[in-house]
N, C-alpha and C positions, 0 to 999 in steps of 0.2 A: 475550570472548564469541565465540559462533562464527552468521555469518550463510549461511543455504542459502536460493538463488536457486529457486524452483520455474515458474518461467515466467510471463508474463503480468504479472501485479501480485503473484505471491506469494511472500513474503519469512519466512522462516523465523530467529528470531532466539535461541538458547540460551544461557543467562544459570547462570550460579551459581545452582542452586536455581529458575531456571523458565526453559520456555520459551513467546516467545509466537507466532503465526503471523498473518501480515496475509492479508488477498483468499485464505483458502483455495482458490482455483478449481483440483480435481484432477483428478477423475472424467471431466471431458469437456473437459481441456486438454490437446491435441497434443502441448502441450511435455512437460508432467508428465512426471518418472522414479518420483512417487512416488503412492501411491493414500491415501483419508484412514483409512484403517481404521490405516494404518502410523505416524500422526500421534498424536503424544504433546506436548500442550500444556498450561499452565494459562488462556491467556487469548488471546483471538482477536478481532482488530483487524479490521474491518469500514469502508471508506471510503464503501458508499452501497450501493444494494441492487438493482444491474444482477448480473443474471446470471453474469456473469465475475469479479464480485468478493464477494458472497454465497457463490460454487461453494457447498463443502462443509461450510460453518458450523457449520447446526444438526448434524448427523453428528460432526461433530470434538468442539464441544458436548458432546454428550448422552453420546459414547463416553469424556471424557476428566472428565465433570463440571467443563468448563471455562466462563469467563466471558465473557460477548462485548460488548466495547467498539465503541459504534456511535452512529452519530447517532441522536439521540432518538426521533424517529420511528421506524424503522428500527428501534434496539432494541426497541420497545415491540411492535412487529409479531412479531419474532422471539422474544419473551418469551411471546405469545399460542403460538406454537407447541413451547411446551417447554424453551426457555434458558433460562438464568439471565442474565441479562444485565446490563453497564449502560451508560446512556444520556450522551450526554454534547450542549454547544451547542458551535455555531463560538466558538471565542474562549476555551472556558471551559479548565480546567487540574484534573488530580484525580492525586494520589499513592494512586498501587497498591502493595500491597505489594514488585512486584519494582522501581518504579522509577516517573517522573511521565511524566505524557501528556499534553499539550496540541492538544488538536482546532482545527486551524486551516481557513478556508474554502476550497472548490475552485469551480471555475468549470465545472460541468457538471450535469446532469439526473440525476434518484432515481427508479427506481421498482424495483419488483419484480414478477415475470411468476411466480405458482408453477407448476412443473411440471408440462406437458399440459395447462394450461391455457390463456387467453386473455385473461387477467387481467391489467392493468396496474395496482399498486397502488404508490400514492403512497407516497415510502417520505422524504419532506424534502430537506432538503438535503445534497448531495452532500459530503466532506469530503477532509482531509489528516490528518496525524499528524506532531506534532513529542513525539520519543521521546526521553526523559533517562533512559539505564540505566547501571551501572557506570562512571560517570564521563564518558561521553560521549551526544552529542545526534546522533537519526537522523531523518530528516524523508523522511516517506512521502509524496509529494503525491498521491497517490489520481487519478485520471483528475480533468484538470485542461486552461483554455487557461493561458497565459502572460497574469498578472495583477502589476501595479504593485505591491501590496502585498507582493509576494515580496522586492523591495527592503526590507521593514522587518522581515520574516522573519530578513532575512541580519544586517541592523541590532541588532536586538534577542536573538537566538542566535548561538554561535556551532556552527554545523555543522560537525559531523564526516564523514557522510554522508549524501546525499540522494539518494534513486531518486525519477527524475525517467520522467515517460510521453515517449516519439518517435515513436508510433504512427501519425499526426496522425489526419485526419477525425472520430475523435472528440475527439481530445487537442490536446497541442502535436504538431508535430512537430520535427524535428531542432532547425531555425532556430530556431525560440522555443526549446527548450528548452536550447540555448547562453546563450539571453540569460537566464530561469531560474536557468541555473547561475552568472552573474557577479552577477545580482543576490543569490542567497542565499549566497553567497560561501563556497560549500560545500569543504570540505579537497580531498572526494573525492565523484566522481558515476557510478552507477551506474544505465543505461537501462532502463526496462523497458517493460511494456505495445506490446511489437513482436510481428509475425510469428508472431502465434497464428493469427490467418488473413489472408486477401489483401490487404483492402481497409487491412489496418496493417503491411505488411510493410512494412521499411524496412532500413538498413544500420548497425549498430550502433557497426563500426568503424568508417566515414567521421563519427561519430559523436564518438566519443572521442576521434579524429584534430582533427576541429574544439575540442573542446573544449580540446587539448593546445598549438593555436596563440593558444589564450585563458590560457594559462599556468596552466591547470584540468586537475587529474587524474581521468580518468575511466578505469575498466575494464570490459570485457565480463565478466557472469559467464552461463554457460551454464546450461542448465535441472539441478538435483542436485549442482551445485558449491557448497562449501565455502570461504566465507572468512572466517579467524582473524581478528579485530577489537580 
């Protein structure tokens, strides 16, 4: 499989016969090397319905007649606007054609603001993704703090890779998300949810550095970068 980093939360994953894409956010992320009209998916992973990680959904959606996996809520709301969607709980587990998803819980706020608008609509609870494709397990923690249960994460999967948030204020940052990575006892860990704007800018390599004195491998991948998996 081939994994393309698109900044923020957005994880682009190409699979034998599909690809799926997490946290679309294109159109009005800094990082983006790519816009969503150029986005060719079958299914689109959705961890909670903030602005930065709804980005470009329904758009990818509607242009790709693709399926958007989301928290119930969340889906249900996005279904009213034209997706095809489907819905999933914390905890619960569903086999998709290209491979299994298991929605696990995040430790953060849901809502969705629509556009020019002023509207905060309740969108449930917030999520993660633990991803079983082509023989291996990817674990998306979605904007998330550092929660005890990631210990039974790492217990009960065994991870291949995990992109973990270092943003902090809204997230973990760096410090938790070292102890994140011991607890999910992840192969390999890759940063994300940094340096979109100010108040999460942080340093990815002191970052990876820490994680490397934890006898944890972690890499930076830049926003439009390609890694064979």
């Amino acid at each position: 499989m081939n994994i393309i980093f698109h900044g923020q939360s957005c994880v682009e994953i190409r699979l034998e016969g599909h690809t799926l894409i997490i946290d679309p956010f294109l159109n009005h992320n800094p990082q983006a090397v790519v816009k969503p009209e150029n986005i060719k998916a079958d299914y689109i992973l959705v961890t909670h319905g903030h602005g930065d990680h709804v980005g470009d959904s329904l758009e990818i959606a509607k242009q790709n007649q693709a399926t958007i996996i989301a928290p119930n809520d969340l889906g249900r709301y996005l279904s009213f606007q034209g997706a095809q969607t489907h819905g999933m709980g914390i905890g619960g587990e569903y086999q998709f054609p290209f491979g299994k998803v298991k929605m696990t819980m995040a430790l953060h706020d849901s809502s969705y603001n629509p556009p020019g608008s002023k509207e905060n609509i309740y969108t449930g609870m917030a999520a993660g993704f633990l991803i079983t494709v082509e023989g291996k397990t990817i674990y998306h923690a979605g904007d998330t703090g550092l929660f005890g249960d990631m210990q039974l994460l790492g217990k009960l999967n065994a991870i291949d890779l995990a992109f973990l948030p270092i943003g902090d204020n809204y997230t973990m940052g760096p410090r938790d998300a070292v102890i994140a990575a011991k607890f999910l006892q992840a192969k390999m860990v890759i940063p994300m949810h940094y340096n979109t704007f100010p108040i999460i800018k942080q340093d990815p390599h002191a970052f990876v550095e820490s994680l490397a004195s934890e006898g944890i491998k972690g890499i930076v991948m830049e926003p439009g970068q390609n890694l064979a998996f």
